[in-house]
C-alpha positions in Angstrom: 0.0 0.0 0.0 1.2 3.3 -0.7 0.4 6.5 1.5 -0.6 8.9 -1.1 -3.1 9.1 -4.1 -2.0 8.5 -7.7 -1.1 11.8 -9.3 -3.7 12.0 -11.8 -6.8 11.5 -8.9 -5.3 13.9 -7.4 -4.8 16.3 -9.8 -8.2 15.9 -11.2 -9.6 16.4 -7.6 -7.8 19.3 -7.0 -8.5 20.8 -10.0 -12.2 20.3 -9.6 -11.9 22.4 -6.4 -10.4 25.2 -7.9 -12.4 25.4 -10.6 -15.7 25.4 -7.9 -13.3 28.1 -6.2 -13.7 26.0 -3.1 -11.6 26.1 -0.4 -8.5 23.4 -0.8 -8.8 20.9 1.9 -5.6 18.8 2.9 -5.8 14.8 2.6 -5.8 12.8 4.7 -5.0 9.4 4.2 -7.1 6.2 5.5 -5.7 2.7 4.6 -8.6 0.0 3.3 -7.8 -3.6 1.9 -9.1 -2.5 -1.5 -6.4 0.7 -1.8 -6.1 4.2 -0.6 -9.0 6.5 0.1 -8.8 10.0 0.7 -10.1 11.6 4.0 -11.2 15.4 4.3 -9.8 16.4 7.6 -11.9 19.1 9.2 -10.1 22.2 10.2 -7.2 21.4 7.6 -7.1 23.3 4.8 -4.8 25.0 2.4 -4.6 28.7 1.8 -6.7 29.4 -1.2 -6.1 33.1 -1.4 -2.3 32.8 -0.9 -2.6 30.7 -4.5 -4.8 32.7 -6.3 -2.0 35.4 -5.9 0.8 33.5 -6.4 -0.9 32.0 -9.5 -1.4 35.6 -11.0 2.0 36.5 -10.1 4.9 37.0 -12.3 8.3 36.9 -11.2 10.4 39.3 -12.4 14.1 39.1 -13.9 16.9 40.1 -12.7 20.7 38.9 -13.2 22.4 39.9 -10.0 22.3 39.3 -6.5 19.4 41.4 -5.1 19.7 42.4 -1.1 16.4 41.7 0.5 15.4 45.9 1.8 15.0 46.7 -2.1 11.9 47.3 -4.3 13.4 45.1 -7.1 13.4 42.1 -4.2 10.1 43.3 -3.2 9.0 42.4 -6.4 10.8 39.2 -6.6 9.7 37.9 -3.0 5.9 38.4 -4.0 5.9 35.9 -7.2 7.9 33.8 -5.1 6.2 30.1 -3.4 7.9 29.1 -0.3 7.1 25.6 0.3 3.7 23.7 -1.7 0.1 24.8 -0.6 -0.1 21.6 2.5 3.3 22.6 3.9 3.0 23.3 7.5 4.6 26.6 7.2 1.8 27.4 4.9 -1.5 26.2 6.5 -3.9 28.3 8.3 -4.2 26.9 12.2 -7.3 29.2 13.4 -9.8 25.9 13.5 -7.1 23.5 14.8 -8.0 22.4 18.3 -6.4 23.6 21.5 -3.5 21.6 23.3 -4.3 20.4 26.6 -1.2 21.4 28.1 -1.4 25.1 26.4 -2.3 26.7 30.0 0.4 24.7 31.8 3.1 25.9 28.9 1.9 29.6 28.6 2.3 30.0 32.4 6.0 28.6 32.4 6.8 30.8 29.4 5.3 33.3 31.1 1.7 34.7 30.8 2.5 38.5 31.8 5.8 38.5 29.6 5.3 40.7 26.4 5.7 39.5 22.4 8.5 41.2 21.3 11.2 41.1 17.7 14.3 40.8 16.7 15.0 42.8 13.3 17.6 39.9 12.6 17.3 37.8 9.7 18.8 39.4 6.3 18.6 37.5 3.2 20.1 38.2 -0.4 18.5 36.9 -3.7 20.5 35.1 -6.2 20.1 34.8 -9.9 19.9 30.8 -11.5 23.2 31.6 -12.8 25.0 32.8 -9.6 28.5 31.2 -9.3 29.3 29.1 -6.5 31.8 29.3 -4.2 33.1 26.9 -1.2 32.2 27.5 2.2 34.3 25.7 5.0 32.0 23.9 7.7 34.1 23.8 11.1 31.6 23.0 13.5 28.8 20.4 12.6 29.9 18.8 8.9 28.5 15.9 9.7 25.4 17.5 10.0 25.4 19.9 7.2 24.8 19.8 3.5 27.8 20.3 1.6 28.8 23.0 -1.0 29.8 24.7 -3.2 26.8 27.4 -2.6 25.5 30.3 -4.8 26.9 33.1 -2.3 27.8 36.0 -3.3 29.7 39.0 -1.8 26.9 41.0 -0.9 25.9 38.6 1.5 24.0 40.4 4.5 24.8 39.1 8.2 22.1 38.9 11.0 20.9 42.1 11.9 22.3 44.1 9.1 21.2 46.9 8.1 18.6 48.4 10.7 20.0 46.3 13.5 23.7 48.3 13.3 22.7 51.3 12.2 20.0 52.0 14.1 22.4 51.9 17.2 25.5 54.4 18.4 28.3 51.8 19.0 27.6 49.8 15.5 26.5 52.4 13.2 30.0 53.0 11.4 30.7 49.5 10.4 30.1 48.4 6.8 28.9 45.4 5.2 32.3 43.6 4.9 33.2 44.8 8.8 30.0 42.4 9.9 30.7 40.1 6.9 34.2 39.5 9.0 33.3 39.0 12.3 32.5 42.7 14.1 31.6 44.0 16.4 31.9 40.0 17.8 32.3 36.5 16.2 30.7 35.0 19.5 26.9 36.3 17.8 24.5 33.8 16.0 25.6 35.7 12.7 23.1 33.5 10.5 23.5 34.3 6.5 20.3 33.0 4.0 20.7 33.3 0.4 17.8 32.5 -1.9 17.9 31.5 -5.7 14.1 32.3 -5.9 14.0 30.8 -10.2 15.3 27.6 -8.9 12.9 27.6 -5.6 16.7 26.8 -2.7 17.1 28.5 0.0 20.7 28.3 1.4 21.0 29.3 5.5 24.3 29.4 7.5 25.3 29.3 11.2 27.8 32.4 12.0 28.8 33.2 8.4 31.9 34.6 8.5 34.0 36.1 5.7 38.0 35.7 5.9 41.1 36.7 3.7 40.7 33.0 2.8 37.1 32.7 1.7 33.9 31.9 3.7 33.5 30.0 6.9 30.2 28.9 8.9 29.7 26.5 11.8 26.8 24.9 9.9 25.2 24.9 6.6 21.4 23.8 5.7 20.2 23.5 1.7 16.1 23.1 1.5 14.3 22.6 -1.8 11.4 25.5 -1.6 9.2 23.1 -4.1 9.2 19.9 -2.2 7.8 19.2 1.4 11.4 17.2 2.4 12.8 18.0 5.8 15.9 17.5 7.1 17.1 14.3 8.6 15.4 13.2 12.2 17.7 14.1 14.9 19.6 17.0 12.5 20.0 20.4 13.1 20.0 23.1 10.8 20.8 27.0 10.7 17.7 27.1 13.5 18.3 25.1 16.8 15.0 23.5 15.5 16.0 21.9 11.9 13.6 24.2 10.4 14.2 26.6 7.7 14.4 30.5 8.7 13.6 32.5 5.7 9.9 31.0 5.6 9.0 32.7 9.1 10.6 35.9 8.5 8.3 38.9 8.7 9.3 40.8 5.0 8.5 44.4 4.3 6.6 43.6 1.3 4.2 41.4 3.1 3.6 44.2 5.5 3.4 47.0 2.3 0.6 44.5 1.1 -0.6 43.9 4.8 -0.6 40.1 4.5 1.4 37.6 5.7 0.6 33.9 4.6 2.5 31.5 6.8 3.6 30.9 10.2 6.2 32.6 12.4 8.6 31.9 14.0 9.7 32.3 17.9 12.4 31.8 20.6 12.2 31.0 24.0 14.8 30.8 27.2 13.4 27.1 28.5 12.9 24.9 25.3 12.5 20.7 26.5 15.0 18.0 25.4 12.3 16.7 22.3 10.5 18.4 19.0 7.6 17.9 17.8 6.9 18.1 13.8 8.0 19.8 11.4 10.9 20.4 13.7 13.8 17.8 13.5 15.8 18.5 16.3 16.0 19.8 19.9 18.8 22.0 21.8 18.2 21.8 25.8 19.0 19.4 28.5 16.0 20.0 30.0 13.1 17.9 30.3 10.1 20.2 32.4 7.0 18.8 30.1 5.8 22.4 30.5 8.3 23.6 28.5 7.8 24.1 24.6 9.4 21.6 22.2 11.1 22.3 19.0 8.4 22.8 17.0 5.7 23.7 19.2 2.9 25.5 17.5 1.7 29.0 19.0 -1.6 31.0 18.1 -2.6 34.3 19.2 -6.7 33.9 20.6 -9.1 34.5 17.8 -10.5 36.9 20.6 -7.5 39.0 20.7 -8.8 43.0 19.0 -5.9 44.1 16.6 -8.4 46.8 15.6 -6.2 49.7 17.4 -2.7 48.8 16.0 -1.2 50.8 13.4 -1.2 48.4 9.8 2.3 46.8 10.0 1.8 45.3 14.0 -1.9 44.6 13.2 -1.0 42.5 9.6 1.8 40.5 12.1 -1.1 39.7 14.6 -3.2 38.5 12.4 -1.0 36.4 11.0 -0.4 35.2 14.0 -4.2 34.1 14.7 -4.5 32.7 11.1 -0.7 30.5 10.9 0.6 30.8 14.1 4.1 30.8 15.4 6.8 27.5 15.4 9.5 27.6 18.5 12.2 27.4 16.3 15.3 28.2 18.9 16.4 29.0 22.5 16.3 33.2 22.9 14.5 35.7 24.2 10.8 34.7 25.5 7.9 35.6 22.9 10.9 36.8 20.3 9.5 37.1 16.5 12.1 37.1 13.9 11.3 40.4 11.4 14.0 41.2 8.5 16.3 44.1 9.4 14.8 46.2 6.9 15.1 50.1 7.6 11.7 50.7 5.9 9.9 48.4 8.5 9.5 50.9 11.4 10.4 50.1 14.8 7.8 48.0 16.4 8.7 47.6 20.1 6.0 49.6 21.8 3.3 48.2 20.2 4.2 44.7 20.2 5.0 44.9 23.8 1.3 45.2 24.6 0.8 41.8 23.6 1.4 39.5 26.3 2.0 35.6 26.8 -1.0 35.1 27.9 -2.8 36.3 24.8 -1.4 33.2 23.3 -2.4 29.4 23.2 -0.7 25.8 21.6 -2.6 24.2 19.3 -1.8 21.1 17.5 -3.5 19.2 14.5 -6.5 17.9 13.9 -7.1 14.3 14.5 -6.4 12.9 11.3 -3.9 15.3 10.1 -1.3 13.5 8.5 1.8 15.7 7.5 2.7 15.6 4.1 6.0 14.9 5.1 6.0 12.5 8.1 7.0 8.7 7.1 6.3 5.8 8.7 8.7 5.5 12.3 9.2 9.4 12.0 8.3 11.1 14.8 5.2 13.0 15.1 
């Protein structure tokens, strides 16, 4: 027996859906002697609006590396599909049913602590034709995927350029000063590069550019059209094994005051186990009150966005539609927003959100991921 539907029913099914301009319901899979038979699974359902726009999209040339706080990315990012429709990074969570420990978890977290941001993850697009070049993995090789990778010299570091400029002590370094390891090579220093033609994304732990070429403690490679994770048990550029450019908060989606897929979050006491789509865990601790890798977050459907200004309120609602994954250790409640200088800051309003406001949810019974195999945890 095999776990999926021939291509061609599916395809046909599908097709019939859209054509009804129905919502897209996820399969789910039930076994029967006679062959497979697909299973509607209430509350799981793609986002049918998020295709329609992709499908009338049109992604732009260009021929050189684009950094991400441009209008020629902008353009690039919103013809761009992250991940197929039944990824978990891109399916709505407001009807999936409440956890039963979510009360127990939001009160070790912290129910009065506020949601808060980093402006940290950068990003550069790549053209199909960008050269590759060797980066040397000197911390977890045996976990990483090897090169050479389509980085180019414009790479931006974690937190550059509103993170450095917008503070006294860092505001006179350049580009290649972070590339190289300032103000401190002890920092995360993550580096993503995205070939957005050929649907890669290319993340690094503490990039670092030397005399000699470029270095990184860890290197992750994820296809952007396939639903394949990393190895169980491997890590990635995120404590979790999950990708990081997905969850970013991008100016474009707040310009068009959408986001369509989940966020992602750190938090100080993560528990020695994940949960999917996470792959990997990074704490000692084993509290069962504390979130796993891959714990999924939800801001109350209850919760009135109606008196913040357009970019917090389109990051809260997104947050009741998709949700949030713990995706490392950090700050409590921290989203991850690009360090874009034409996001404005977003502290004080943010910080009237509290932990409390929040609840874990977790699939449907009957949910099966699309890419969960037999013996893989779930």
């Amino acid at each position: 027996m095999r776990p999926f539907l021939s291509s061609r029913v599916a395809s046909l099914w599908i097709a019939l859906l859209l054509l009804q301009r129905l919502p897209l319901p996820v399969l789910a899979v039930a076994f029967a002697e006679d062959g497979v038979k697909p299973a509607i699974v209430p509350g799981v359902s793609v986002d049918q609006t998020r295709l329609d726009r992709l499908r009338a999209a049109r992604m732009p040339a260009f021929d050189r590396p684009l950094m991400f706080d441009t209008p020629e990315a902008d353009a690039v990012l919103a013809a761009l599909e992250v991940f197929p429709p039944d990824n978990p990074w891109n399916l709505p969570v407001d009807q999936w049913p409440v956890a039963a420990h979510s009360r127990g978890m939001i009160a070790a977290i912290g129910a009065d602590k506020p949601l808060r941001y980093n402006p940290d993850m950068a990003f550069v697009l790549v053209p199909p034709g960008q050269p590759k070049v060797e980066v040397r993995i000197n911390a977890y090789p045996g976990e990483s995927d090897p090169g050479p990778f389509p980085v180019p010299n414009n790479t931006p570091i974690e937190g550059w350029p509103a993170n450095f400029r917008r503070e006294p002590a860092t505001r006179s370094l350049t580009l290649d000063d972070v590339q190289r390891g300032k103000p401190s090579l002890d920092a995360d220093r993550h580096g993503i590069v995205v070939d957005p033609v050929n649907r890669k994304l290319y993340e690094f732990y503490r990039l670092t550019r030397t005399d000699g070429g470029w270095t990184a403690e860890q290197s992750s490679v994820f296809d952007l059209s396939s639903n394949r994770q990393r190895p169980d048990g491997w890590t990635s550029a995120d404590a979790a094994g999950l990708p990081i450019f997905p969850a970013v908060v991008r100016y474009d989606e707040l310009a068009r005051g959408r986001i369509e897929h989940a966020l992602r979050a750190t938090f100080r006491d993560t528990r020695r186990a994940y949960v999917y789509p996470a792959t990997h865990y990074a704490s000692r601790k084993t509290d069962p009150r504390f979130p796993r890798m891959g714990e999924r977050f939800r801001l109350r459907k209850d919760f009135d966005t109606s008196k913040f200004s357009p970019p917090v309120r389109t990051i809260l609602e997104a947050l009741k539609r998709y949700g949030m994954f713990c995706a490392d250790n950090g700050i409590d409640w921290a989203l991850s927003v690009a360090p874009d200088e034409r996001i404005p800051v977003l502290h004080d309003e943010l910080r009237k959100v509290k932990g409390g406001d929040f609840e874990v949810v977790e699939p449907p019974p009957g949910y099966v991921p699309p890419t969960l195999k037999p013996g893989q945890r779930d």
